[in-house]
Backbone as CSV, one residue per row, in Angstrom:
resi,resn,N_x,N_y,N_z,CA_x,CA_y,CA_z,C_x,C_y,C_z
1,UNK,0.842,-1.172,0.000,0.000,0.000,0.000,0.883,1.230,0.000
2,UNK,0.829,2.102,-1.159,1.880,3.712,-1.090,0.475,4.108,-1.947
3,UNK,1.387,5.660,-1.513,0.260,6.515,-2.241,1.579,7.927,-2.316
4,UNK,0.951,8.625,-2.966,1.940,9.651,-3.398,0.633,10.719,-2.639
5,UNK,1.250,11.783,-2.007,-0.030,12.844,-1.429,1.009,14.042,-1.910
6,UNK,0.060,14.946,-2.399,-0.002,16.498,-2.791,-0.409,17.278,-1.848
7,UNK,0.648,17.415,-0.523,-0.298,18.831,0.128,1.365,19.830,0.520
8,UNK,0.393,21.253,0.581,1.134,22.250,1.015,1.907,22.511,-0.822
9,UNK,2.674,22.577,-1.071,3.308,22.577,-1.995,4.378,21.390,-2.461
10,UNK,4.862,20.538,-1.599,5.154,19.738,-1.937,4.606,17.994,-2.260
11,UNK,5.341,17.033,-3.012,4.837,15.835,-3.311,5.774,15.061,-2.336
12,UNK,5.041,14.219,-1.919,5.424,13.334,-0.727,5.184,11.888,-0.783
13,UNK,6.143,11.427,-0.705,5.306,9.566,-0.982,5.254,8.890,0.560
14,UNK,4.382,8.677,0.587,3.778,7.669,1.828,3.498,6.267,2.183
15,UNK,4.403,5.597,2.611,4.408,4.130,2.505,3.289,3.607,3.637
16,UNK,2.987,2.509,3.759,2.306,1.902,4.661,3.344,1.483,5.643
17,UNK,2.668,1.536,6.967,3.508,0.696,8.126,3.743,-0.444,8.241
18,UNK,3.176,-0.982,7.573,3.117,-2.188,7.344,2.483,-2.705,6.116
19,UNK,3.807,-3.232,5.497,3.699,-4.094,3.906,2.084,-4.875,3.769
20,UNK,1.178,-5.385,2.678,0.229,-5.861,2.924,0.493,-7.256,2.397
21,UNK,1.667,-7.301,2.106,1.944,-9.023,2.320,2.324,-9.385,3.490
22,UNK,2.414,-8.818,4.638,2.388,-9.141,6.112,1.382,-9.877,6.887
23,UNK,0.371,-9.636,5.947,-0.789,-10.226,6.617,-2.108,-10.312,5.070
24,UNK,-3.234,-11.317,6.020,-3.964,-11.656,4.717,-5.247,-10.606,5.209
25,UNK,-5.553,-9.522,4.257,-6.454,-8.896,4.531,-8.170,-9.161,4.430
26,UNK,-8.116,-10.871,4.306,-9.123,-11.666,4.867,-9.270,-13.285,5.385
27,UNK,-7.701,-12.369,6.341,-8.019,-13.414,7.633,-8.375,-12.582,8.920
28,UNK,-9.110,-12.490,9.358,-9.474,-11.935,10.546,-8.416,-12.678,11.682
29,UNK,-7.554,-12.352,12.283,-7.099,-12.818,13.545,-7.477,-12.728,15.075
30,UNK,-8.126,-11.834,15.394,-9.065,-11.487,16.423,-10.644,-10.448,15.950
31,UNK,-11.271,-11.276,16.288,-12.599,-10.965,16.038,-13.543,-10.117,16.550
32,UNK,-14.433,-9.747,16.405,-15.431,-8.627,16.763,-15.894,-8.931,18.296
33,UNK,-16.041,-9.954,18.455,-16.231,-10.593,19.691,-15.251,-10.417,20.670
34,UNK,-14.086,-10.912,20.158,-12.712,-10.808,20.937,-12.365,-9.269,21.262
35,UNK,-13.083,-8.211,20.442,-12.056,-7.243,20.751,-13.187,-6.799,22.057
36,UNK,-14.277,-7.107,21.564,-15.541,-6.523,22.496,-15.281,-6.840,24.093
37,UNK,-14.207,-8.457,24.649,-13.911,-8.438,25.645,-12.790,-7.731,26.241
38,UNK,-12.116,-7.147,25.780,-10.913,-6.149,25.737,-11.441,-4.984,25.651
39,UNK,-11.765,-4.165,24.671,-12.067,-2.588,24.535,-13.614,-2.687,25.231
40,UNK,-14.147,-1.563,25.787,-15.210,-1.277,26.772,-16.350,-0.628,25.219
41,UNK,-15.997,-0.452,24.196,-16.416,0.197,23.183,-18.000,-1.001,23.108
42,UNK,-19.247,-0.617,23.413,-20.483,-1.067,22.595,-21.374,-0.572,21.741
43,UNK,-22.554,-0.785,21.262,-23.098,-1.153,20.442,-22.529,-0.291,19.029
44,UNK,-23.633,1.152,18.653,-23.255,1.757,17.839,-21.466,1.788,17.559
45,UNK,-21.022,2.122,18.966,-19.592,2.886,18.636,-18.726,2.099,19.026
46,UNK,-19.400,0.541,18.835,-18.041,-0.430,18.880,-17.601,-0.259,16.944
47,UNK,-16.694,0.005,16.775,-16.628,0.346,15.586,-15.376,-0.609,14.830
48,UNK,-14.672,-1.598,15.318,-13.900,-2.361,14.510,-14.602,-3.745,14.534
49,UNK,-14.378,-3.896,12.990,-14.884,-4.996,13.090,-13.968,-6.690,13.218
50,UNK,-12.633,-5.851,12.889,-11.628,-7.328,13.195,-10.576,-6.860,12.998
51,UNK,-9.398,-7.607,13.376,-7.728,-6.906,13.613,-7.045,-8.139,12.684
52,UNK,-6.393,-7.968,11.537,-5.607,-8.765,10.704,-4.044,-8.843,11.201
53,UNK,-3.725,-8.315,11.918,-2.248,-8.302,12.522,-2.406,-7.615,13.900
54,UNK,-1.450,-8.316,14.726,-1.396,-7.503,16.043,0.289,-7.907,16.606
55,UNK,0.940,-7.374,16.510,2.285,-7.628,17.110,2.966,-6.636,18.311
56,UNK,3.555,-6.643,18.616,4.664,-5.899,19.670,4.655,-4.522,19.260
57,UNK,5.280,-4.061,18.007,5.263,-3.023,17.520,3.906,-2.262,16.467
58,UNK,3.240,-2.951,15.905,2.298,-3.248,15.055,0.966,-3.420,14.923
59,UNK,-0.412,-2.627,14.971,-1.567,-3.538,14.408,-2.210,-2.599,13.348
60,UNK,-2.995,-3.915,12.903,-4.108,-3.615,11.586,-5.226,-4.148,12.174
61,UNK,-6.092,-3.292,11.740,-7.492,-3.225,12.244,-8.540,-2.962,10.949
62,UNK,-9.744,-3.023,10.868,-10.561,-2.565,9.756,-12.089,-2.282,10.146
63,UNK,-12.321,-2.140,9.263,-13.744,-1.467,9.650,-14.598,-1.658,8.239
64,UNK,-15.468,-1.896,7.817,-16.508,-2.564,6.882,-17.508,-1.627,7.135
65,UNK,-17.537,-0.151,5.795,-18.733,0.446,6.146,-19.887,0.116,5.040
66,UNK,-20.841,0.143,5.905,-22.370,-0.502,5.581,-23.111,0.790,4.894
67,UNK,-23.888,0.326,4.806,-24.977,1.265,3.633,-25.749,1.936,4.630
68,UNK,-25.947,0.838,5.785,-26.752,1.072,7.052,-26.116,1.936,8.498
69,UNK,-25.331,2.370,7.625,-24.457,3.098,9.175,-24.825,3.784,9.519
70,UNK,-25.495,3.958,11.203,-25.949,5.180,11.699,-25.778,6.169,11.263
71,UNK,-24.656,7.216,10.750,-24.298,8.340,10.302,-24.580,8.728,8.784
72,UNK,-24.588,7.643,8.156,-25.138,7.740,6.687,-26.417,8.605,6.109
73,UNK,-27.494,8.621,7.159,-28.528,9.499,6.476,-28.050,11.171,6.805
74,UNK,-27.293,11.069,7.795,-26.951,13.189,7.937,-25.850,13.451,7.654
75,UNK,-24.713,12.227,7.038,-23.260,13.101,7.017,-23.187,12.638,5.420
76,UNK,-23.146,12.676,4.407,-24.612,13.606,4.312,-24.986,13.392,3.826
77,UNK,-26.535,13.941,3.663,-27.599,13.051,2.532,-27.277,13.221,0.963
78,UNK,-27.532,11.920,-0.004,-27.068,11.452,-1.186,-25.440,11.670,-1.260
79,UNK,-24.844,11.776,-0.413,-23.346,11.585,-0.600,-22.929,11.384,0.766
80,UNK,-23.032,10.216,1.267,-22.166,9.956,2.637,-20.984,9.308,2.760
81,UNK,-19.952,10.658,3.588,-18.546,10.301,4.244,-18.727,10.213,5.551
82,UNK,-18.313,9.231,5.323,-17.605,8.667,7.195,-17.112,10.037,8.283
83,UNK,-17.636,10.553,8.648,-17.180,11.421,9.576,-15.863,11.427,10.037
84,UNK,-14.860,12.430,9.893,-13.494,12.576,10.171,-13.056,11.646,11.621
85,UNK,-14.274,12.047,12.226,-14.079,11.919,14.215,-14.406,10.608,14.001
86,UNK,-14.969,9.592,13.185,-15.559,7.973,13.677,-14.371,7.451,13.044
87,UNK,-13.647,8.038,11.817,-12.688,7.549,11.068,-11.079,7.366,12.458
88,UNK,-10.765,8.506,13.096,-10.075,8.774,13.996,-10.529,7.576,15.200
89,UNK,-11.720,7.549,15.399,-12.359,6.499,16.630,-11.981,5.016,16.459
90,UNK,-11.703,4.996,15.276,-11.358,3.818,14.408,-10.280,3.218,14.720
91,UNK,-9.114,4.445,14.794,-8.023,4.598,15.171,-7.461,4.371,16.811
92,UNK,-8.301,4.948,17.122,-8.468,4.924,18.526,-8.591,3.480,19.497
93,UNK,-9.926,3.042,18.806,-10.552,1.977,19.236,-9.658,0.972,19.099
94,UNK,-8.613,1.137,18.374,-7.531,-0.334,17.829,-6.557,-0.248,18.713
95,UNK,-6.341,1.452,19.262,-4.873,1.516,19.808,-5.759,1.207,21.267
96,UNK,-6.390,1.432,21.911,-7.108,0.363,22.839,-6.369,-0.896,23.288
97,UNK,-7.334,-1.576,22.204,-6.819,-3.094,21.912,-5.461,-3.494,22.091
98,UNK,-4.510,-2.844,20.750,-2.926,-2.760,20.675,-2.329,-2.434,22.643
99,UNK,-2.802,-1.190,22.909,-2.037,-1.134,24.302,-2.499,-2.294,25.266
100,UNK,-4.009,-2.801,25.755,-4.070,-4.085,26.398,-3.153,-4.990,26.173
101,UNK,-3.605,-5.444,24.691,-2.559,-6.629,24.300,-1.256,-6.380,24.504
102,UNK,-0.609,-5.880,24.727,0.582,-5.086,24.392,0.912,-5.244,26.160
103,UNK,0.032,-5.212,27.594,0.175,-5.201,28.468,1.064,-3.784,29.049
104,UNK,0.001,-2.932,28.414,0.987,-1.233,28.538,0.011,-1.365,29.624
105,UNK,-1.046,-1.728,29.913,-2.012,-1.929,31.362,-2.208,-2.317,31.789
106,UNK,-1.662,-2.549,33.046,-2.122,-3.754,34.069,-2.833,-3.272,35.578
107,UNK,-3.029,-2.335,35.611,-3.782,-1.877,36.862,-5.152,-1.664,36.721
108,UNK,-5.975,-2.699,35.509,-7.494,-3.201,36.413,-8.239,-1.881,35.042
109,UNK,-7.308,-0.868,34.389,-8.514,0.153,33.692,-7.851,-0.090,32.356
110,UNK,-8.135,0.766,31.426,-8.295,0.642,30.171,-7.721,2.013,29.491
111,UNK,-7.735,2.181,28.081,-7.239,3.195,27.400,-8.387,3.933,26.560
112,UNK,-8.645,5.142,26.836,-8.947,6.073,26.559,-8.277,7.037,25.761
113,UNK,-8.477,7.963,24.516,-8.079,8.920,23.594,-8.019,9.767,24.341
114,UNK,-6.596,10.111,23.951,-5.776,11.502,25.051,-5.906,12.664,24.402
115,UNK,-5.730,12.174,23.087,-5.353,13.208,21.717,-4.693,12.912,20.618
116,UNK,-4.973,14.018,19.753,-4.890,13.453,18.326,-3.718,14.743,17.730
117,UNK,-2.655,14.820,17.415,-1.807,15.477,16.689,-1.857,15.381,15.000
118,UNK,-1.476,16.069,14.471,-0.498,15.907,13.038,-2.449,15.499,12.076
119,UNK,-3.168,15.303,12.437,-4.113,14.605,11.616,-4.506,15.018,10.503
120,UNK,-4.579,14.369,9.049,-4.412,15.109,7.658,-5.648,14.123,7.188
121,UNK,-6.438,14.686,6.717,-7.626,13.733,6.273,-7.267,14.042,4.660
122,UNK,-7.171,12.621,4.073,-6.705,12.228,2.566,-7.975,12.575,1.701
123,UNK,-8.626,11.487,2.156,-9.558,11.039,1.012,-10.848,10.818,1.999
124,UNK,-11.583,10.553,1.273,-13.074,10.197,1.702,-13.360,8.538,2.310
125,UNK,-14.136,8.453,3.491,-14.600,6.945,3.358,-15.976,6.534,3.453
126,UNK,-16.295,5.864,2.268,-18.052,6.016,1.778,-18.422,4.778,2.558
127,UNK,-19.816,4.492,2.012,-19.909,3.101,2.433,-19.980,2.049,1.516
128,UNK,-19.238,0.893,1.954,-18.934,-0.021,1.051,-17.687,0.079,0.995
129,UNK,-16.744,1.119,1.566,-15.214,0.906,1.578,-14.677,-0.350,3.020
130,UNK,-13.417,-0.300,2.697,-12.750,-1.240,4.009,-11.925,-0.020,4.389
131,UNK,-11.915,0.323,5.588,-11.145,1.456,6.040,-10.287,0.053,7.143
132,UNK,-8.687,-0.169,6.281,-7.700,-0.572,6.915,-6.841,0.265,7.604
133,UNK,-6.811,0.173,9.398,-6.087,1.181,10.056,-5.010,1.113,10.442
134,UNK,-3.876,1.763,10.504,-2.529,0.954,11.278,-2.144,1.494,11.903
135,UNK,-1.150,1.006,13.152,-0.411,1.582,13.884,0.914,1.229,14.225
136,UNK,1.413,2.095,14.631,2.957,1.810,14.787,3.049,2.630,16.241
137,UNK,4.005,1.759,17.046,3.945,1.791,18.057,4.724,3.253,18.560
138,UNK,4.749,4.125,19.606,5.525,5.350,19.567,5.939,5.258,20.877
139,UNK,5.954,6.000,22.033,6.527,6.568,23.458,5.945,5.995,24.253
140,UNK,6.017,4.820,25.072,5.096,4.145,26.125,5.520,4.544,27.884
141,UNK,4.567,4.931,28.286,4.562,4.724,29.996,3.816,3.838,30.514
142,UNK,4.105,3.028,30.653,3.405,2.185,31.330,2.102,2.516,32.348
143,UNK,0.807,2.003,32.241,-0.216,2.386,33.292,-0.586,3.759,33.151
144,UNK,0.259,4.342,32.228,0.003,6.128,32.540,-0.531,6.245,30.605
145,UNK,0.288,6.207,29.718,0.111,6.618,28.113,1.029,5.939,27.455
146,UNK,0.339,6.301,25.919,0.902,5.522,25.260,1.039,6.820,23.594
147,UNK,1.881,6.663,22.747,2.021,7.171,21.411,1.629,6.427,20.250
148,UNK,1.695,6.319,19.311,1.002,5.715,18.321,1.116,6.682,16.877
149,UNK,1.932,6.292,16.293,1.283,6.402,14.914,0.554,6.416,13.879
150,UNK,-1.105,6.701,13.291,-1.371,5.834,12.594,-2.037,5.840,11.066
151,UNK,-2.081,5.563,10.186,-2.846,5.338,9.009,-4.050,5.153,8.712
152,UNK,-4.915,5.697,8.065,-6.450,5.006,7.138,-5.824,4.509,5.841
153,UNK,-5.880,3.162,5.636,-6.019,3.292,3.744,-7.778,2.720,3.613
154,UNK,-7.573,2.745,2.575,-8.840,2.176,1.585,-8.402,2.328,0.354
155,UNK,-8.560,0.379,0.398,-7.833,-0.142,-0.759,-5.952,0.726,-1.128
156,UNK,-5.592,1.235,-2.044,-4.126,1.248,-1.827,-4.185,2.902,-1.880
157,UNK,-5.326,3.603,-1.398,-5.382,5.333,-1.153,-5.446,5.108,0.834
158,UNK,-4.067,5.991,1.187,-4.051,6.719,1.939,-4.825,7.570,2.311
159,UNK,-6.118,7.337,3.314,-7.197,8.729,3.411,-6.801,9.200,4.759
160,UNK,-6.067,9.203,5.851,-5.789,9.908,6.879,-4.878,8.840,7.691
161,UNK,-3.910,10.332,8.141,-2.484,9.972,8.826,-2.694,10.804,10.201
162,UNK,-1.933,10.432,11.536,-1.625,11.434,12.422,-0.784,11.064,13.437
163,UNK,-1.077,11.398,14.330,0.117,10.636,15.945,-1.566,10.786,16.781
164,UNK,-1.530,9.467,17.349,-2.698,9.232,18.476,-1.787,8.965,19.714
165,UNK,-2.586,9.877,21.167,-2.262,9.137,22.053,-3.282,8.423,22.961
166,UNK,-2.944,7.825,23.725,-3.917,6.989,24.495,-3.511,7.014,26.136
167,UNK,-4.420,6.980,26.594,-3.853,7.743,28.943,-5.017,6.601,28.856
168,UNK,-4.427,6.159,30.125,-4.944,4.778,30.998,-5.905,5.410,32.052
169,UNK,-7.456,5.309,31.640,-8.306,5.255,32.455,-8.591,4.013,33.699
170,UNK,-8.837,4.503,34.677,-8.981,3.750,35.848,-10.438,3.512,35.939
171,UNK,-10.864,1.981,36.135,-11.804,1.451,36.579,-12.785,2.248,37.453
């Protein structure tokens, strides 16, 4: 996955964090279910639907948008994009997951969105796209935050880049 992006005045090429022969982008490795016992995220705004890679440094996550997505009839009518903020939640919701698994938390709470830096929204995500998310791992404190890198593609377009962080909410 590269994409070449045009902003500001210069051309910039943008690789993926991860090659997509790294993983099979339909094998699900942890499931909708699985993440649901880990991240506190339900119904509407559980929003991933499965993680294709999860490593030490590393995950991919995705998201499958529906025709039927809550947000589809007002963002906006006869032309709906994925809202910048659910696209980011997306992001969010994985680095969750990534820091549990990852055992950046062990005192009983969970990870919560601290903030969002650098964020450049590419392209659009309609419904019927696969919004594949990635992350790359950044500055960890243990029990306290975490850094994160991360990506939207859909299909081999880059639609949004930034730095996420994540602070360890207490039970």
């Amino acid at each position: 996955m590269k994409a070449i992006l045009n902003f500001s005045q210069d051309r910039v090429l943008k690789s993926a964090f991860v090659d997509s022969s790294q993983f099979d982008h339909d094998k699900i490795v942890i499931d909708k279910e699985a993440i649901g016992k880990i991240n506190p995220h339900r119904f509407e705004l559980a929003l991933l639907d499965g993680i294709l890679l999860m490593s030490h440094d590393y995950a991919v996550g995705f998201k499958d948008i529906q025709e039927d997505a809550f947000w589809v009839r007002g963002h906006f009518p006869d032309k709906p994009i994925m809202p910048g903020v659910l696209v980011c939640e997306c992001a969010a919701q994985l680095s969750c997951y990534f820091a549990m698994d990852n055992k950046m938390v062990d005192n009983g709470g969970y990870v919560g969105l601290g903030g969002l830096e650098s964020v450049r929204f590419r392209g659009p995500v309609v419904p019927g796209d696969r919004l594949v998310v990635m992350l790359r791992r950044g500055k960890v404190r243990k029990n306290a935050m975490f850094t994160a890198d991360f990506q939207g593609w859909v299909n081999d377009t880059l639609v949004v880049d930034g730095l996420i962080k994540g602070i360890v909410l207490n039970n």
